[in-house]
N, C-alpha and C positions, 0 to 999 in steps of 0.2 A: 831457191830457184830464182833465176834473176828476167823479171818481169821486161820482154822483148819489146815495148812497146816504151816505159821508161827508164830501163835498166834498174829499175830497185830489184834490191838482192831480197826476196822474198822466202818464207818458210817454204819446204820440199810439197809440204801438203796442203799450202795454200791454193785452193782452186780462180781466186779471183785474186790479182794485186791488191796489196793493202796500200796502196799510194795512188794508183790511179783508176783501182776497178778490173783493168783489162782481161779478161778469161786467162788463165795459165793453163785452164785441163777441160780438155774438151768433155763432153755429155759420157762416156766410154771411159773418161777418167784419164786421158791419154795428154803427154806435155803439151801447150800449142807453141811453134814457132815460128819466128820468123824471118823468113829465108831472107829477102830484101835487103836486111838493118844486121845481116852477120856474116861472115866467111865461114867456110868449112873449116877452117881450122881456128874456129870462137878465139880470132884475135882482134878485138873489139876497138874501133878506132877509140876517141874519148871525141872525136868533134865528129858525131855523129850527124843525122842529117837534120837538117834544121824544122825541113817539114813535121818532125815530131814533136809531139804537146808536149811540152815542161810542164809540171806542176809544182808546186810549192813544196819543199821537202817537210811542210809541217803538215802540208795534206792527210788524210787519211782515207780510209772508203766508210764511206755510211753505213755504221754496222743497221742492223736490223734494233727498231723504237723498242726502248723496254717500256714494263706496265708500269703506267702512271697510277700509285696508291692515293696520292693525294683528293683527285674529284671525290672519292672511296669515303675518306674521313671525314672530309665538310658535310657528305650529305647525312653522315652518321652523326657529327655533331650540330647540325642544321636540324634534322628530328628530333635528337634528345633535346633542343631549347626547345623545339615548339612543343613537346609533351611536357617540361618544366612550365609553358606559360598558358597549355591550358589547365592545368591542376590550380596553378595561382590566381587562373579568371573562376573556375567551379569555388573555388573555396570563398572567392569574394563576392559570390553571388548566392551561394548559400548563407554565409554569416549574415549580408544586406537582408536576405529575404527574411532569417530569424528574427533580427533586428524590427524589423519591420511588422512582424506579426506580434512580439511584445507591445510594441507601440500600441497597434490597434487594441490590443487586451487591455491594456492601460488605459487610450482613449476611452475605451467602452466601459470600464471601470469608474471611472470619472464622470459619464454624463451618466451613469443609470446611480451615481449620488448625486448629481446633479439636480436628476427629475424629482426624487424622493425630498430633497431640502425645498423644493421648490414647490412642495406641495402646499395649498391653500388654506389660511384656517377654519375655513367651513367644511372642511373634508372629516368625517368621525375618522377617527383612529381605529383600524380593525388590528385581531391580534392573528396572526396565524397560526398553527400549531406545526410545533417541528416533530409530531408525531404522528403520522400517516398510516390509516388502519388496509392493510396489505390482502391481508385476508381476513377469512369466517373462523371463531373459534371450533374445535371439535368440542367431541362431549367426552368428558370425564365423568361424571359421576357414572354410578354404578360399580366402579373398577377398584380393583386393591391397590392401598396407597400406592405400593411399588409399582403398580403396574401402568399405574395412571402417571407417576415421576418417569419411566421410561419413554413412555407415549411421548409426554409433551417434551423431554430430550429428543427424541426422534424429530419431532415438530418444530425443532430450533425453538421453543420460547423459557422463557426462566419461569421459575414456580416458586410460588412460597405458600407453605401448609400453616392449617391452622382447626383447632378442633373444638367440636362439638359433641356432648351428649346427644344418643339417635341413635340409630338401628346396632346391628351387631360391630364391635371394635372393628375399625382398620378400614374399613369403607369410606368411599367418600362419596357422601350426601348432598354437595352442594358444588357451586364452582363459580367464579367471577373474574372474565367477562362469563355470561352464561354460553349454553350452546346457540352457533350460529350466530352471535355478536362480533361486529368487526371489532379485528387485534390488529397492531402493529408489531411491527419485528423485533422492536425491543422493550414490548408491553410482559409484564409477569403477569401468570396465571395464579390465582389464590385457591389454593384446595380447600375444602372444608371436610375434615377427616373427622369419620365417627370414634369416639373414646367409650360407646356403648350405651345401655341401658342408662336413664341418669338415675343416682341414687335416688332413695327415699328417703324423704325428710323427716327429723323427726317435730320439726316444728310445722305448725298451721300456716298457709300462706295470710290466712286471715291476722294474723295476730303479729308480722317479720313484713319490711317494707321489703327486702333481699334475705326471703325464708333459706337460702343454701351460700351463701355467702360464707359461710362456716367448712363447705363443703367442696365449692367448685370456686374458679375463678371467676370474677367480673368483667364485665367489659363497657364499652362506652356507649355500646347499644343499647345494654340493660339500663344502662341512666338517662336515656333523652330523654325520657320521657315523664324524668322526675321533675319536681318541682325545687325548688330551693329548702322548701319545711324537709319536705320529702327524703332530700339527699343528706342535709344534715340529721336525721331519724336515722335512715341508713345507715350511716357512720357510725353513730353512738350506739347503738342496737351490738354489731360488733363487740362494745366492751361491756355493754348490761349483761349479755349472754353470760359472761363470766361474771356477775354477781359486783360489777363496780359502780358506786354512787355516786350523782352529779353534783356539782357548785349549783347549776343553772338549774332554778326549779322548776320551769316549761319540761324540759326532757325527765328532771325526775319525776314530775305529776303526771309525764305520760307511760313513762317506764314503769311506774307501781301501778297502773292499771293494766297491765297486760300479768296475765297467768302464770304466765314461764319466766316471769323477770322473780330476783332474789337479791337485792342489793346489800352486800353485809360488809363492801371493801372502800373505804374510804379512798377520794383520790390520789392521795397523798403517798397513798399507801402501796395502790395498784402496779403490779408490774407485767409492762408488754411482754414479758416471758410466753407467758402462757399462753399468745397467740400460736397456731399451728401458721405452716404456709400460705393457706388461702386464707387465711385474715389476714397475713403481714402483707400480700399482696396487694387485696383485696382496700385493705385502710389507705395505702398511696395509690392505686389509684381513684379510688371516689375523691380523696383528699386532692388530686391533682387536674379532676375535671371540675370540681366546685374552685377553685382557682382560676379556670379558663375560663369557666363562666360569669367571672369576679364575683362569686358569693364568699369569698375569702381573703 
C-alpha cells in the first residue's frame, strides 16, 4: 500500500507507514486516503506538491524499545562481588581474631613462667600433689572377694587384693584407704582378703623369731619391728629348721640352745632343695629388707 502522505510503497497490512509513521488504516481497520495528493484515476504526478514532508529514504518509524538485559546482568554481577567480598572480609576477621587469641594464650603462658622464675629465694618451696581426693571411700569389708571387685568396678576405682589369715576364706577383713577416707580418681583400693583360719604351728612362738615362716608368707611388716640380731636369727632359723650347721659360732651357740634345732648337715654340704615355697620366698625377702636397711 503506497503511504498517501510520502508515497512509500508500504506492506498491505501495514497500519502505520514505515518511512514516515503516517496512519494507513483507520481504528475500523479501513485504508486512509488521500483525496487532495491523488486523482481518481491514481495517476500520480512524480512532482507532487511541495507542501509535503520529504523524509529521508533511510528513515524508518520507531518501532516499539525492546527489553534492555544488560542493567539485568550488572546488578547480578554487582551482588555476586559483593557476596564474594564479604565471605573474603568474614574469613579475615575470623583468622585475625584466631590469631589473636593464640597470642593472648601465649602471652599468658609466658608471664604466669615469668612470675614462677621470679620467685624469691626466701619463699620455702611447697610441693603440690597432682592427686586430688574427689571423693569418700566406700566400705568393702565385710563382702565377698567378688563382690567387693565389682562394687569398687562400679565405683570407677582400680583394686589390688592382697591376703591375710582371719575369719572364714574369701572375705575381706580389712581395706585401705579405710571407710570414709578421702580417694582420688586414680587412687587403688588394697583389699585384704581372708585365706582363713591360720594354721597351727608346730613350733613355740617362744623358741622361732618367725615361728610360721615355714608355713606362710612374710611380709615387710612382720620385720619392722625386728632388730638387725633379730632379722639375721630369722633368716638362719629357716635353715637350722632343716638340721644345717653354721661356720659362725654366735648363731650355732644360739641354735644348739633351742630344743627343736638338730644340726647333723654341714654347710658345705646343705642343699636349698629342701626349702618348700614359703621358705624360698620367705629367705629373699628378709634377705632383701636387711639390704635396705644396709645390715648387708
Amino acid at each position: 500500500m503506497i503511504c498517501p502522505n510520502c508515497r512509500y510503497e508500504n506492506d498491505d497490512c501495514s497500519k502505520y507507514c514505515q518511512r514516515c509513521g503516517f496512519q494507513l488504516h483507520s481504528d475500523d481497520n479501513e485504508p486512509v486516503y488521500d483525496n487532495s495528493n491523488q486523482n481518481t484515476n491514481f495517476d500520480y504526478d512524480d512532482n507532487y506538491s511541495d507542501d509535503i514532508v520529504h523524509y529521508n529514504e533511510t528513515s524508518t518509524f520507531t518501532q516499539p524499545p525492546k527489553k534492555n538485559n544488560t542493567s539485568i546482568i550488572i546488578a547480578i554481577v554487582a551482588v555476586g562481588v559483593a557476596v564474594v567480598a564479604v565471605c573474603v572480609c568474614l574469613f579475615f576477621f575470623i583468622f585475625n581474631k584466631d590469631s589473636n587469641s593464640s597470642d593472648e594464650v601465649l602471652n599468658s603462658s609466658t608471664s604466669v613462667s615469668d612470675t614462677t622464675t621470679g620467685t624469691t629465694s626466701t619463699t620455702e618451696p611447697t610441693t603440690t600433689s597432682t592427686t586430688v581426693a574427689n571423693r569418700l571411700t566406700q566400705n568393702y569389708v565385710g563382702l565377698y572377694k567378688m563382690q567387693a571387685i565389682n562394687k569398687i568396678n562400679q565405683d570407677g576405682y582400680q583394686w589390688n587384693i592382697k591376703y591375710t589369715y582371719s575369719v572364714e576364706e574369701g572375705y575381706v577383713v580389712s581395706q585401705t584407704p579405710s571407710y570414709r577416707e578421702p580417694i582420688a580418681d586414680n587412687e587403688t583400693i588394697t583389699l585384704y582378703v581372708s585365706k582363713g583360719e591360720k594354721p597351727t604351728s608346730s613350733y613355740s612362738s617362744d623358741d622361732y623369731i618367725l615361728p610360721d615362716s615355714a608355713i606362710s608368707y612374710v611380709t615387710e611388716s612382720d620385720l619392722e619391728f625386728l632388730d638387725r640380731t633379730d632379722l639375721n636369727i630369722a633368716l638362719n632359723e629357716i635353715y637350722a629348721r632343716h638340721g644345717r650347721k653354721f661356720n659362725d659360732s654366735t648363731l650355732q651357740s644360739y641354735f644348739d640352745g633351742k630344743s627343736w634345732y638338730s644340726g647333723y648337715i654341714e654347710p658345705e654340704d646343705f642343699s636349698d632343695s629342701v626349702f618348700n615355697k614359703y621358705e624360698t620366698k620367705n629367705i629373699a625377702t628378709i634377705d632383701s629388707y636387711m639390704k635396705k636397711k644396709g645390715y648387708r
